[in-house]
N, C-alpha and C positions, 0 to 999 in steps of 0.2 A: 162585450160592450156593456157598458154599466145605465143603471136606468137614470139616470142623469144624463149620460152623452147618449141613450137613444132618444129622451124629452129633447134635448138640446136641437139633436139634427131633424129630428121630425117638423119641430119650430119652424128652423130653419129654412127648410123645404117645403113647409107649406105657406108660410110666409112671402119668398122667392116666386112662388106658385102664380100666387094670388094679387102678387102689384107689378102694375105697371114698371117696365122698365125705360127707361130712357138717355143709356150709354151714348154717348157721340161724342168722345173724347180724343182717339188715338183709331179713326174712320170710326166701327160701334166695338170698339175693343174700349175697356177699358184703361183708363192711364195707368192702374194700381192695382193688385191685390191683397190685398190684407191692409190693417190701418199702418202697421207700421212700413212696408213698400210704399203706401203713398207718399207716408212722409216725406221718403226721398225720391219722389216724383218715379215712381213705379219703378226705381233699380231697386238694387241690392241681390242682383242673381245671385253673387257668392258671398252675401251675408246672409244666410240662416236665420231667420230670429223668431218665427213661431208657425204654428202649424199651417197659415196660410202659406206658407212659401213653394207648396206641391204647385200650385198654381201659376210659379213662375219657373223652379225647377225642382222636382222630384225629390235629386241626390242630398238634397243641404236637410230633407227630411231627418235622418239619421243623426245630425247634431243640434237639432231643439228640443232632445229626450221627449219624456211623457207630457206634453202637457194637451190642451184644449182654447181655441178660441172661436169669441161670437160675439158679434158686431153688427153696427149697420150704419149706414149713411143717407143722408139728406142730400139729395142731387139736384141741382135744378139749370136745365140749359135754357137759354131764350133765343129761340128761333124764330127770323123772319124773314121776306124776300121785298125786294122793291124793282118795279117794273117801271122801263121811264119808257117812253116814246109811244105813239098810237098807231090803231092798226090800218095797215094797209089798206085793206078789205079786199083784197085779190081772191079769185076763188081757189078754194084749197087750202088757204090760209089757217092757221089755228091760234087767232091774236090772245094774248090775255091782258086782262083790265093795267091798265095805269095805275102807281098807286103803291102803298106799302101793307101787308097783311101781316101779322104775327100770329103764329101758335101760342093757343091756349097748352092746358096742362103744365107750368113750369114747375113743379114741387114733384118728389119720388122719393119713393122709401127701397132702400136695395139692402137686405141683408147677408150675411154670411156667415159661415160656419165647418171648421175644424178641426179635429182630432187626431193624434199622431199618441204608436204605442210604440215602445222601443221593444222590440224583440227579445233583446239580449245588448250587451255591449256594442255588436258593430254592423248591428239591421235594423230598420225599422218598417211599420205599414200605418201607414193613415187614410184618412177620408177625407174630404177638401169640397165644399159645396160654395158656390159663387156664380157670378152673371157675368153675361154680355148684352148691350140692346145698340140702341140707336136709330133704327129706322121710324124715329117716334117725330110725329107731326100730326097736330091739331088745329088745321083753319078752320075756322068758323065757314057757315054758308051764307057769304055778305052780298048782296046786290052785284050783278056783274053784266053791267050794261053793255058791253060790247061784244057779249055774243046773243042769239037769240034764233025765234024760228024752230021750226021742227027739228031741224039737226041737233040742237042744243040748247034747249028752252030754263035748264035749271038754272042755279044762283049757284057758289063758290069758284075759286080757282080755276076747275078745267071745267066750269060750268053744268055741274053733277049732282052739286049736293057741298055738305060740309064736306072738307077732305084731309085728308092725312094715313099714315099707316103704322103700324105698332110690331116693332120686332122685338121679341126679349129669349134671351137664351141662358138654360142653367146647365153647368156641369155639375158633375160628382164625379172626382177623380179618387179612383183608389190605388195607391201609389204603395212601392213599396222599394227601399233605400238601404245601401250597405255600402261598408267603406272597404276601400282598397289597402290604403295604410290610417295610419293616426290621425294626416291632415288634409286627405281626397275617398270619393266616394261616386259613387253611381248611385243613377236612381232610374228607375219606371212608372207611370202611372198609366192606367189604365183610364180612358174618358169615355162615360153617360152623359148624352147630353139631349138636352129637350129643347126646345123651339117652339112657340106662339106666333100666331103671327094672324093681322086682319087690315085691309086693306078699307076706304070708304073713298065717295068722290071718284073715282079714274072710271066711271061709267064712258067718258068720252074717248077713252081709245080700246072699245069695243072692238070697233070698225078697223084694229090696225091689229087683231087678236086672231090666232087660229082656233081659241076655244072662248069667243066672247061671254058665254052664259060663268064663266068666270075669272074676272078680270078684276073688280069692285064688288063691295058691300055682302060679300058673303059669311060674315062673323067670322069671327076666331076659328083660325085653322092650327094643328098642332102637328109637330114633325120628330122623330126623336132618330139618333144616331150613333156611332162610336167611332173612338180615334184613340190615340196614344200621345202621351209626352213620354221623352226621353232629356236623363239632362246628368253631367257630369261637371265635378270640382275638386278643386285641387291649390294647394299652395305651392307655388312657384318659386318663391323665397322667402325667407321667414318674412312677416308683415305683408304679403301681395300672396292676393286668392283669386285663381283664375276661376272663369265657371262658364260654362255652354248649355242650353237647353234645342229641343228643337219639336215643336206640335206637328203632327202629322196631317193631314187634311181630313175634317173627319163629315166622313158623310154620311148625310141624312137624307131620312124618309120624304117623298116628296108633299108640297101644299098641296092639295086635291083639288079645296076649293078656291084653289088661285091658281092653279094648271095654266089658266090663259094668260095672266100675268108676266111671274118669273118663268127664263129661259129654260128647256128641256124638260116643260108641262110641268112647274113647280117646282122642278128643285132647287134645294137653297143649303148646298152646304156650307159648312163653317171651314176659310184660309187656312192654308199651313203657317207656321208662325217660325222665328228663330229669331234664338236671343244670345251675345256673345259677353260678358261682363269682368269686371274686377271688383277686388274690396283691397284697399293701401291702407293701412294703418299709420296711420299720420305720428300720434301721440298710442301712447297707451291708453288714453282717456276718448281717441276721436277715430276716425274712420271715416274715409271716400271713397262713393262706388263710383262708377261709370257703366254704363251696360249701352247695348246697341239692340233694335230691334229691327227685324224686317216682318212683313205683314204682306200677303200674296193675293192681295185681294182678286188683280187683274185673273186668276186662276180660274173663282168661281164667275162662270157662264152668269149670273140672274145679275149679279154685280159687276162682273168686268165688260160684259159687252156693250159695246158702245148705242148711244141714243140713235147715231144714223143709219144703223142696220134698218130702223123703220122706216126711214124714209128713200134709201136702197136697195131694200129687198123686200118691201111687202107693197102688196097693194091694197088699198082699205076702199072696204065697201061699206059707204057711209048708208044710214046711220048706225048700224049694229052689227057690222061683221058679216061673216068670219072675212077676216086679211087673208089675203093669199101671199104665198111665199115665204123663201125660207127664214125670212130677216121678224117675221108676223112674231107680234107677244107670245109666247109658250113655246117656241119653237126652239131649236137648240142652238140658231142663230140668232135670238129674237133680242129686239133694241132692250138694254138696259140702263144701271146706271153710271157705265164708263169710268168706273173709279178704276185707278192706278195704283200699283204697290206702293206701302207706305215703310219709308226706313225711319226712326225716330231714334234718336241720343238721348239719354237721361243721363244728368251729372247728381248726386246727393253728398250732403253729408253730416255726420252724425255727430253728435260727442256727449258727455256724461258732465254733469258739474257736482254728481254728488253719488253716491249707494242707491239712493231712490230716484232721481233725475234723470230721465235720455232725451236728448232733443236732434231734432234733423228739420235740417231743410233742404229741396232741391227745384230744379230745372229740369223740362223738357223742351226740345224743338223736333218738330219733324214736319217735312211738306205734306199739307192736307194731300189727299186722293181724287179731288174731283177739279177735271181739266176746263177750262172755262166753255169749253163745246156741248160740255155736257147739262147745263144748269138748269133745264127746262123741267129733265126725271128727278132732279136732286133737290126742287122742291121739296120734296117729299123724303128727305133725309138731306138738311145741309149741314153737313159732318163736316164743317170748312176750319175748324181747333187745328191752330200747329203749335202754341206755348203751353204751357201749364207751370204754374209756380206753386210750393205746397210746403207747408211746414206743419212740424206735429210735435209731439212728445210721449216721453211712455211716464207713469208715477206708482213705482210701488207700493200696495195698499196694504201687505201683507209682508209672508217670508214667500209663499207659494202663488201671489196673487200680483196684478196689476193692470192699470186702465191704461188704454192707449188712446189718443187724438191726434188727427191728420186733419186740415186745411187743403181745399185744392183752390185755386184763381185762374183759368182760361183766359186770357183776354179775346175782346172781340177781334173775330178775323171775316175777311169775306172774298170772295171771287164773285166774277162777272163776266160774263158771256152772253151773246146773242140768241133769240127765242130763233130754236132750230123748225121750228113751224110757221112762222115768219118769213117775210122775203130778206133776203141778208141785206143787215146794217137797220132795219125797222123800230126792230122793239130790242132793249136789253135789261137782262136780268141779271140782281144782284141778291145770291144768297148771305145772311149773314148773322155770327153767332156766337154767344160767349158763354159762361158757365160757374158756377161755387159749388162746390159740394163739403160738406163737413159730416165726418164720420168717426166714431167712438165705439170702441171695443174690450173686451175684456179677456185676459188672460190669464188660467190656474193652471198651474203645476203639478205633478204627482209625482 
């Protein structure tokens, strides 16, 4: 490794390190990786085009030869919730304020970073460094006049304090790719991956925790784990490239100090993933992908179990815990955020107007993850994105060089469901959220 690409990834990495993440694009998966994948709204499994591509499949490593890419994007989602109806005041009840709040923090810097060595002719190995987040939510600690008293004397949301939580996750995949014939190939990557993660505000469901002393406000916990991608491609007929990848479920170290929190005393591993794709060659000059994703969310315990495990299987001992039962926060039945698998279709496409000219634009839809039963926990991550529209272009600087730029546009989307602490039909909540990110990269050759 040359002292440029260790400067390059160390950047990188400690860059990634050190900012906030704030994914909630595709549940906290990213739409894209690399600039030119977003272009066309995160396809192109079976088009290859630079080192970030380990990140979506391994095998297409082997045909973007030697080069290096590093990049970064400007992200910004704007998340809010709006609460219509008042509370009951039943006892037991857990009403929240009337009224619309928004998170603060909508700006993020997300970098990434690249390297692919060709072996020989028909192998390669690269490095591939990038993110996931999403679990990112910033209310403020506003006035919240409808609760009070001992039980719950603070200001914000669940009456605690300011609230929100901060999930950001980096890989480093180190992958390595060979072909079978001329125009199909295999690949492996090997995944490091690291987790951050802090919680504030959820002091009030203490009392539903089997390890209340942590639940909230315990700073920055860190987790790290490994997994695998595996991913193969192939042409099919001249002009059509078929291509398969599949991420393996990769698990992690547990939160400690959020054991009372997520399901099975903190753990939080990262979905298995599977992605099935094409590349048609329309023109000699253009090219359309199509790929398909599935995302497992419902798999991992801290995210798939549903909000009413709290309220059917624990019993909370107000004001501070512990919950009893197997449904109580930290337990391995314990309420979560009921997100649902996510399948997503991405349509892109490309084409060239000149030797130095590439341009792409695409489409994505997929059903958000979170069912309207659930909106109460999702607060606190409303991942509620199912479009995304994006357009980009690549412009040759050199013979070995070139800059790349992707557009992304979310429009706003939202769900609405009933406050599960509420007497039903009372209070309803509506999460809701939209997003641009613009990202710029650069690409040399060897």
């Amino acid at each position: 490794m040359t002292t440029s690409t260790k400067a390059a990834l160390a950047v990188a990495v400690a860059a990634a390190l050190s900012t906030p993440a704030a994914f909630a694009t595709n549940g906290y998966f990213a739409h894209g990786y690399g600039t030119k994948n977003k272009g066309l709204a995160g396809g192109g499994i079976a088009l290859p085009q630079d080192a970030m591509h380990a990140a979506t499949n391994p095998a297409g490593m082997v045909f973007v030869g030697d080069r290096m890419d590093l990049g970064a994007a400007i992200f910004s989602p704007r998340r809010e919730y709006n609460v219509t109806g008042n509370p009951s005041g039943a006892p037991g009840t857990f009403p929240l304020e009337p009224g619309s709040v928004e998170s603060d923090s909508e700006y993020f810097l997300i970098p990434h970073f690249a390297r692919n060595w060709m072996l020989g002719p028909d192998s390669s190995f690269g490095v591939t460094v990038y993110g996931n987040g999403g679990m990112n939510t910033d209310y403020p600690g506003h006035t919240n006049p409808v609760r009070g008293g001992p039980f719950c004397p603070g200001t914000g949301t669940f009456c605690a304090g300011p609230t929100g939580q901060d999930l950001a996750q980096l890989f480093v995949n180190a992958s390595y790719a060979r072909k079978i014939s001329a125009d199909s190939s295999w690949g492996v990557s090997g995944i490091l991956a690291y987790q951050r993660f802090k919680a504030t505000g959820l002091g009030s469901f203490a009392q539903y925790s089997a390890d209340p002393a942590h639940v909230s406000d315990q700073g920055r916990d860190t987790a790290t784990g490994f997994g695998a991608k595996f991913g193969w491609q192939g042409e099919a007929t001249p002009g059509l490239t078929l291509a398969a990848s599949y991420q393996t479920e990769v698990k992690m170290s547990a939160f400690d100090k959020y054991a009372g929190l997520f399901a099975e005393k903190g753990d939080f591993d990262v979905p298995a993933t599977a992605t099935l794709g094409l590349a048609f060659k329309v023109t000699p000059a253009s090219v359309l992908t199509f790929d398909l994703q599935k995302i497992w969310f419902s798999k991992i315990n801290a995210v798939g179990n549903p909000i009413n495990n709290l309220l059917t299987g624990c019993t909370p001992t107000p004001p501070a815990g512990p919950g009893v039962g197997s449904g109580c926060l930290g337990q391995p039945g314990g309420g979560g955020f009921g997100w649902e698998d996510m399948t997503v279709a991405k349509l892109g496409y490309q084409w060239q107007t000149g030797p130095d000219w590439t341009w792409r634009v695409g489409y994505s839809k997929g059903d958000q993850p979170i069912p309207s039963s659930e909106v109460v926990f999702n607060i606190l991550a409303p991942a509620v994105i199912e479009q995304h529209y994006t357009f980009g272009f690549t412009k040759k600087t050199g013979t070995n060089s070139e800059f790349n730029f992707a557009a992304m546009y979310a429009p706003s989307n939202s769900v609405s469901g009933g406050n599960s602490f509420e007497a039903p039909g009372q209070q309803t909540v509506e999460l809701k959220m939209d997003q641009f990110e613009l990202e710029a990269s650069w690409g040399w050759k060897f």
